[in-house]
C-alpha positions, 0 to 999 in steps of 0.5 A, a space after each residue: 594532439 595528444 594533449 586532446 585525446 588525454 582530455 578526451 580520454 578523461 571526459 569519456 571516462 567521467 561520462 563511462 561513471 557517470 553512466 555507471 552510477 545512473 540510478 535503477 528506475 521504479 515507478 509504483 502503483 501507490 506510494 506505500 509500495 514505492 516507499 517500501 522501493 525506496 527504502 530498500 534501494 537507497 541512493 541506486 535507485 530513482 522512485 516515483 508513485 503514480 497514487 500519492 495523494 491520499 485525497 484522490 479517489 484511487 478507483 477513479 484515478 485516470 492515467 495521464 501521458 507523463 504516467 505513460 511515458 514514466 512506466 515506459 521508461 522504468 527498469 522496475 513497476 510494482 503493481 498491486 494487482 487483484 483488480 485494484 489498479 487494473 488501468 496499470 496493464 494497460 499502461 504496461 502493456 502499451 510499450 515493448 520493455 524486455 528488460 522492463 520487471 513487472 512486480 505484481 503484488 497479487 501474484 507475490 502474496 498469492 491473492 486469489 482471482 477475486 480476492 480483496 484487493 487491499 494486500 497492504 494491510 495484511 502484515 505479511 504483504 509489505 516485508 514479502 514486496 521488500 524482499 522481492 525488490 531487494 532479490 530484483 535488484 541484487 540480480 540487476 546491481 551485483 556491485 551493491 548486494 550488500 547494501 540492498 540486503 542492509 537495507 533489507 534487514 534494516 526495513 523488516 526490522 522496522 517493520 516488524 516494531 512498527 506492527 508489533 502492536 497487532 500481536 498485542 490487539 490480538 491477545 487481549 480482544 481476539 473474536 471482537 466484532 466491529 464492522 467497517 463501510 469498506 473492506 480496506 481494513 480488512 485483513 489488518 482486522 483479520 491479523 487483530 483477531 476481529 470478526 468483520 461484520 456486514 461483509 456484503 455491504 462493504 462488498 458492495 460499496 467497494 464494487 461501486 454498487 448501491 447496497 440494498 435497503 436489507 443491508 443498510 438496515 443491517 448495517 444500522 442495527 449493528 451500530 444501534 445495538 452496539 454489536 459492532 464495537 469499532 467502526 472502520 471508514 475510509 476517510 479517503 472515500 465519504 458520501 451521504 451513506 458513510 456520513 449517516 453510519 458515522 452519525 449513529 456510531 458516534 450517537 451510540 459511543 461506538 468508536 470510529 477510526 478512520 483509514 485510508 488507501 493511500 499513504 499520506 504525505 510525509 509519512 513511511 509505511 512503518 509510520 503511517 500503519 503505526 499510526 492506524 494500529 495506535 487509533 485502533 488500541 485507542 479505540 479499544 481503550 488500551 493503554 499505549 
């Protein structure tokens, strides 16, 4: 009999650590956000993206009942917020989760009701969601502090190498005008130091709105005239119009770049906005 409690007492114990060494789960919105997650979390925590293919519309997306079920049972969600992914308070709201953190990225930043919902692309946004994860798991892992803040410091490091470029752009072509068939590049444009044009026809592309012969007109004249010297496009999202735009950039020698709203596959965020930032300094002819 006692030799049998001992064994039991050794099983209890392996299951006691094992439990202990069960991993925080996260499940993100769109997987820049859950890379940035996992980078920081390491081997403690366990992170799944409902958006990971770059080839899906994300406006479109329709949850599915494993999406449901992954959110009920994550200690951690990131959400963009700013109307991007708006299907996710549903998903949240529909289980009760008191211990659950909700981490919306709107409200990290501070974006404004109404404001362009792609918060990615703005330089600050990436390193402020790391910092806020790596304070969100400190509180719920204290054994593992030191770690969460290597991983911390080890992100904005790369981080910051990895945009360093925009501070580049920005020095040598601050005022430049480009234009662009959808505000997902906006605010990356904005720290390059470009002056956005056609801003009432992306607005309405991006609000799922037919943009009115007056604006496509305009948006046309831009590229005909060589006013605008990039054209951004979202490659995850082409029709006829952007196809025609593409059309008259290229016919004009106006360089086109490409980007897009979800993270492509096998690809960090450091290396996935390097890479756009390196096609911009392309198309502006900079040297790399």
């Amino acid at each position: 009999m006692r030799h049998f409690l001992l064994i039991l007492v050794g099983l209890v114990g392996l299951w006691s650590v094992a439990l202990g060494a069960e991993p925080i789960r996260i499940v993100a919105a769109e997987n820049f956000y859950g890379d940035v997650a996992a980078q920081v979390g390491g081997g403690h925590v366990a992170v799944s993206s409902i958006l990971s293919n770059p080839d899906t519309d994300p406006h479109l997306f329709e949850a599915s009942p494993s999406t449901a079920r992954s959110i009920a049972d994550a200690n951690i969600v990131i959400t963009n917020g700013a109307g991007y992914d708006a299907w996710m308070d549903g998903l949240v709201s529909a289980t009760t989760a008191p211990a659950r953190t909700v981490l919306s990225v709107a409200e990290l930043v501070g974006a404004r009701p109404g404001a362009n919902p792609h918060l990615w692309y703005q330089p600050a946004t990436l390193p402020a969601v790391a910092a806020a994860l790596a304070a969100e798991l400190e509180r719920r892992d204290p054994a593992n502090a030191a770690d969460y803040r290597a991983r911390l410091a080890a992100f904005e490091s790369s981080f910051a190498s990895a945009v360093t470029d925009v501070a580049t752009i920005r020095a040598a072509h601050d005022g430049l005008t480009v234009t662009a068939t959808e505000p997902v590049f906006s605010y990356m444009a904005t720290a390059m130091g470009f002056a956005m044009l056609n801003e009432p026809f992306q607005l309405a592309v991006m609000n799922g709105t037919e943009p009115g012969p007056s604006l496509v007109a305009g948006f046309e004249e831009s590229l005909h005239s060589g006013t605008a010297k990039i054209l951004f496009y979202n490659s995850q999202v082409t029709d006829d119009t952007t196809a025609r735009l593409l059309y008259i950039a290229k016919a004009n020698n106006i360089p086109v770049v490409g980007i897009t709203e979800t993270m492509p596959e096998g690809q960090t965020v450091q290396s996935w906005l390097a890479s756009e930032i390196a096609a911009v300094r392309a198309a502006l002819g900079d040297a790399p």
